[in-house]
C-alpha positions in Angstrom: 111.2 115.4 79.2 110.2 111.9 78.1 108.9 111.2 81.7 106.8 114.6 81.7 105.2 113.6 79.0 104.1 110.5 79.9 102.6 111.7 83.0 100.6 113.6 80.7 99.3 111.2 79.1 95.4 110.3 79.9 94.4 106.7 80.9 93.5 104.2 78.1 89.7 103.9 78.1 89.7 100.5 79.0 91.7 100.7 82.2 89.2 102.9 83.5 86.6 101.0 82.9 88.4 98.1 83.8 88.6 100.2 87.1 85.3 100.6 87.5 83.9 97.5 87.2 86.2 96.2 89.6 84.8 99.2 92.5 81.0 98.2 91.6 81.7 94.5 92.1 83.1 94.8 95.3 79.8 96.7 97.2 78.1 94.0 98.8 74.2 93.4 97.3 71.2 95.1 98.5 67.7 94.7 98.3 65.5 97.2 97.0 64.6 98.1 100.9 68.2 98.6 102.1 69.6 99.5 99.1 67.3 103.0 99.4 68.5 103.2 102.8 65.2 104.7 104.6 62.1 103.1 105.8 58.9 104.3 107.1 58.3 105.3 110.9 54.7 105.8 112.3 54.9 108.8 114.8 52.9 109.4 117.8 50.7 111.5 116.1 49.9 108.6 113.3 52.3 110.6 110.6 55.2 109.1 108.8 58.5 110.6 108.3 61.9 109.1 107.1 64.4 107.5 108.8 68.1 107.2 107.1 69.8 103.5 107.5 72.7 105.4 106.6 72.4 108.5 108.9 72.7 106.8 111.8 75.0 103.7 110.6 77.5 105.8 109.2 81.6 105.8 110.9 80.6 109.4 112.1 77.4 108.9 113.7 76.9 110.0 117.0 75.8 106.5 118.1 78.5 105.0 118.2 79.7 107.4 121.5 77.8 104.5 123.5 77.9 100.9 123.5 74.5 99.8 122.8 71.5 101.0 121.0 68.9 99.6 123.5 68.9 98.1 127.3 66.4 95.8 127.6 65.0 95.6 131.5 62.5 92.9 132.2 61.7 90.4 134.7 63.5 86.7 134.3 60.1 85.2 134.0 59.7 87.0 130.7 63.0 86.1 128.8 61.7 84.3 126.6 59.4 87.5 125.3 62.4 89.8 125.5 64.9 87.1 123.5 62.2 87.4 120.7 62.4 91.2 121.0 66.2 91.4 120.8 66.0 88.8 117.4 64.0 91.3 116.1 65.9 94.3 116.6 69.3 93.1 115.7 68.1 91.8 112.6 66.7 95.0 111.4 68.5 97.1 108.5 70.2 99.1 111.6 71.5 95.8 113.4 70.5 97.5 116.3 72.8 96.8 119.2 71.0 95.6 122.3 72.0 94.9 125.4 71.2 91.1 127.6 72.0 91.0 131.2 71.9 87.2 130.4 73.9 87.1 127.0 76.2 90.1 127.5 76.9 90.6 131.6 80.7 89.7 132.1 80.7 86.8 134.5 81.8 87.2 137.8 80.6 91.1 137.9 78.7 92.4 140.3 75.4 92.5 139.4 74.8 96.1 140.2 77.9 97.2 138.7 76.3 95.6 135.3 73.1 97.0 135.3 74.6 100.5 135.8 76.8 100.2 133.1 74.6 98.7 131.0 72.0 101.7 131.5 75.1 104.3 131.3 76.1 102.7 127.7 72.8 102.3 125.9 71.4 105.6 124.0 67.4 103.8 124.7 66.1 101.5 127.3 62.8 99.6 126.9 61.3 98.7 130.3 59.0 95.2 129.6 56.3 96.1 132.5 54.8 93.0 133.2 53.5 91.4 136.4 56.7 89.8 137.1 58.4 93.4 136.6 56.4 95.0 139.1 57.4 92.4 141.5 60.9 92.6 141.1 63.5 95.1 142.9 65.8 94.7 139.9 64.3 95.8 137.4 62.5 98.5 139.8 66.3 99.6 140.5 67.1 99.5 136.9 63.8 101.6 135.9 65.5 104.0 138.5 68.9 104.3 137.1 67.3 105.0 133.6 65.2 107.8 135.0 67.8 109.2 137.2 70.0 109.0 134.0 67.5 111.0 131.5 65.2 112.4 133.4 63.3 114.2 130.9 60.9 112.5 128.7 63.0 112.8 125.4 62.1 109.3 124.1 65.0 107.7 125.5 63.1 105.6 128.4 60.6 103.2 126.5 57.6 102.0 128.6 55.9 99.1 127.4 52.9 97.7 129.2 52.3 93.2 129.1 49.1 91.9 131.1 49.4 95.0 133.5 46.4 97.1 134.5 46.3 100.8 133.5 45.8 101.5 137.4 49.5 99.6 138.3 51.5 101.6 135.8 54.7 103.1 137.6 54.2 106.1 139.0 57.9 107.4 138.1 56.8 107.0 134.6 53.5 108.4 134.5 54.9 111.4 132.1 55.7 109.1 129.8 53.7 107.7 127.2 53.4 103.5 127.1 53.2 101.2 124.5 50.5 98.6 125.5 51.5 94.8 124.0 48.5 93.2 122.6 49.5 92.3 119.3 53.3 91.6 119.9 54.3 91.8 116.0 53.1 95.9 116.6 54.3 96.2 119.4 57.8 95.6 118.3 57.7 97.6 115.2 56.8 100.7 117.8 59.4 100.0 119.4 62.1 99.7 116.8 60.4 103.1 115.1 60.9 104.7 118.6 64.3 103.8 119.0 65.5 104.7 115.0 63.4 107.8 115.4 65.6 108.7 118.8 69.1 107.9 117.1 68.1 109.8 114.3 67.2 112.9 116.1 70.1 112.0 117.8 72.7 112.1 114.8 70.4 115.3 113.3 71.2 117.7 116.6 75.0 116.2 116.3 75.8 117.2 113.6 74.0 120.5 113.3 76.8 121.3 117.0 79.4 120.0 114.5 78.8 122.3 111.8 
């Protein structure tokens, strides 16, 4: 009986707070920005709409059925662009997760193997068309892979045009709409917007099969 009612008993005031000081402490500080979770994203049509941190970081989310959040195919002559681009991404609220044939390849892989996987794993692949892209099978092989892999223009397949001429734009990718690089800090807020606006679409239509 003695035992019953001391399980009975309610906790002392103090433990609980106690308790919960101790959770707050241990949630890692925010800013104002992150804390709120959301930032705006510019649409194609020039309105904003919301994007949730959270949605698409959470353990759940469907992007983490794939290994990275964005492929990056470019020409080797414009690494050191493309390097800039990936600092920028990854060091977004989202830590986007992008792909580097020259960071992340496995040495000693075939080369084709790598850029099919790579295309295969990432949800969004940004093709840098530059001069040196035109003139180079790879990345023409690459653009291929990502076309043949989505073939529908759903957002996925990211054109962005560098010192290229309207006239010498891919023909595969005529359907899709380019962003044109003349102000590069722009340009790479497009493309982070495009690729948060595709994972969050993304998560949205996942969990509305879930339910």
């Amino acid at each position: 009986g003695w035992f019953r009612h001391l399980l009975r008993k309610s906790k002392p005031r103090s433990v609980e707070s106690s308790l919960n000081t101790n959770h707050s402490s241990s949630s890692p500080s925010l800013s104002s920005a992150e804390s709120s979770g959301s930032y705006p994203i510019t649409s194609l049509g020039g309105s904003s709409c919301l994007a949730s941190v959270s949605d698409i970081s959470s353990s759940g989310s469907a992007r983490w059925a794939k290994s990275y959040d964005v492929c990056i195919c470019h020409s080797e002559v414009d690494l050191e662009l493309v390097e800039e681009l990936v600092s920028y991404l990854e060091a977004q609220p989202q830590r986007f997760r992008c792909f580097l044939q020259q960071r992340d390849a496995t040495p000693g892989s075939a080369m084709v193997t790598e850029l099919c996987d790579a295309v295969q794993n990432s949800h969004c692949w940004v093709m840098l068309i530059t001069p040196g892209f035109l003139r180079d099978p790879w990345c023409k092989y690459q653009m291929h892979q990502a076309l043949a892999e989505a073939p529908l223009a759903n957002g996925r397949t990211i054109p962005v045009l560098k010192d290229v001429d309207r006239k010498d734009y891919p023909v595969e990718l005529r359907n899709l709409y380019y962003i044109c690089m003349v102000l590069k800090e722009n340009s790479f807020r497009q493309i982070r917007d495009t690729v948060a606006r595709y994972l969050q679409e993304l998560c949205r239509s996942s969990s509305g099969r879930i339910e």
